[in-house]
C-alpha positions as CSV (number, residue, x, y, z in Angstrom):
1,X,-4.5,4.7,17.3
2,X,-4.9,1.4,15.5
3,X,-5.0,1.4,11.8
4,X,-6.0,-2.2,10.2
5,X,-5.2,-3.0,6.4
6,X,-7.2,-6.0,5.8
7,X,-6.1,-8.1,2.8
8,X,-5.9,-11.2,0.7
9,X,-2.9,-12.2,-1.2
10,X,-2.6,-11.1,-4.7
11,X,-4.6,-8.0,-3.9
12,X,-3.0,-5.5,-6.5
13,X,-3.8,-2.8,-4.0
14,X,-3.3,-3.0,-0.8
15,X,0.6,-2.3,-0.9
16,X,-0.7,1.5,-2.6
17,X,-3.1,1.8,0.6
18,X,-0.7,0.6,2.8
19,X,2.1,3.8,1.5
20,X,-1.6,6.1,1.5
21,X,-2.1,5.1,4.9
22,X,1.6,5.9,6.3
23,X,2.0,8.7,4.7
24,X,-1.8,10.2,5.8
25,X,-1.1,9.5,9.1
26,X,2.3,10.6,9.1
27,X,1.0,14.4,7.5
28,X,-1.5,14.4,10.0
29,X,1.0,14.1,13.3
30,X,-1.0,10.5,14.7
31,X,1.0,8.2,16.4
32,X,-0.8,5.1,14.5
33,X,-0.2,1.3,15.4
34,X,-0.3,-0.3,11.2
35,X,-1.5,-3.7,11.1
36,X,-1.0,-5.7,7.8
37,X,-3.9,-8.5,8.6
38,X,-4.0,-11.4,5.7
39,X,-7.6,-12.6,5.6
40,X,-7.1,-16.3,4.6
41,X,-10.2,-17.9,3.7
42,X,-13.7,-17.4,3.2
43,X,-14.6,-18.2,6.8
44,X,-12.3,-15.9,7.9
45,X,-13.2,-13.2,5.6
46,X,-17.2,-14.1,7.0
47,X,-15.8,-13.9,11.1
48,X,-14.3,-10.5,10.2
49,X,-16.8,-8.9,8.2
50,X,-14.5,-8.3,5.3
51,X,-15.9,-6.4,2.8
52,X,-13.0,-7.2,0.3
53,X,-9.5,-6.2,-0.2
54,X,-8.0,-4.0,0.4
55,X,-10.1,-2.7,3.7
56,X,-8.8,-0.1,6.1
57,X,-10.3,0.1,9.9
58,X,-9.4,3.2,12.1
59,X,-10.4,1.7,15.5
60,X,-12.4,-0.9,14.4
61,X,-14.5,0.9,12.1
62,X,-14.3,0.4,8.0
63,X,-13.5,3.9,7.0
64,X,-16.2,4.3,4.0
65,X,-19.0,5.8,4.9
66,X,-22.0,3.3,4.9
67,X,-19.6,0.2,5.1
68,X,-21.0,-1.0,8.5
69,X,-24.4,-1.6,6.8
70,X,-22.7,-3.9,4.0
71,X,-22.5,-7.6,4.1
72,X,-21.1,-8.8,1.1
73,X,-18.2,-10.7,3.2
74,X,-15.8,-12.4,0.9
75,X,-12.3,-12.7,-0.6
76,X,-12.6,-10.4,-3.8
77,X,-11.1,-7.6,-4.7
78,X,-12.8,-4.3,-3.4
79,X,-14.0,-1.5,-5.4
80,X,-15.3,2.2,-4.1
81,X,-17.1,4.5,-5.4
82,X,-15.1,8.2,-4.9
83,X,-16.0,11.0,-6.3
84,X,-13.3,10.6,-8.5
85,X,-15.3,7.6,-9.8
86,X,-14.3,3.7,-9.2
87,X,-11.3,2.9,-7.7
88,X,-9.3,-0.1,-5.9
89,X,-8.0,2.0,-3.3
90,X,-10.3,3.6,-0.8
91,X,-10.2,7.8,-0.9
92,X,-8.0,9.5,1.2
93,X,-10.3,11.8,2.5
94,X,-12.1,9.0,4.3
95,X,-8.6,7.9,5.9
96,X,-8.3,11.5,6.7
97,X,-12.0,11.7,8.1
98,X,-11.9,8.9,10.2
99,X,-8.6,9.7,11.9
100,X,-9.2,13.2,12.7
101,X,-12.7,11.6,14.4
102,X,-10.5,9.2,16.7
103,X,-8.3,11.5,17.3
């Protein structure tokens, strides 16, 4: 299973999804492939639909629900709305979620 971290440099997050997204997979048994990608510029950020960092893909998919309707592609600093309210790190239940669906 391919897991993407998409990113920009100076993100102050993605290092904290990063250790979230070893360790979820790790607890949940998934032999995952963990690719760091740097998104470099805006054009970039545009070709790969990047939402903002930092962005996790299981399979190709952005793992919060409703992402793939978004189009705000740029290179800012993501925010998500959790039930535990606004946060820089996407929730781990939605890590959790999508991997047990690729699985």
């Amino acid at each position: 299973m391919k897991i993407e971290i998409l990113y920009f440099d100076g993100c102050p997050n993605h290092s904290v999804t990063e250790q979230m997204v070893t360790r979820v997979a790790s607890e949940l048994g998934v032999d995952a492939q963990i690719v760091l990608t740097k998104i470099p510029d805006a054009s970039t950020a545009v070709e790969r639909r990047f939402l903002g960092s930092p962005s996790v893909l299981v399979e190709g998919l952005d793992i919060e629900p409703g992402a793939q309707s978004r189009d705000g592609f740029g290179l800012t600093c993501r925010i998500f709305q959790t039930d535990r309210g606004l946060t820089g790190v996407p929730d781990e239940q939605w890590l959790r979620d999508a991997i047990t669906r690729e699985s």
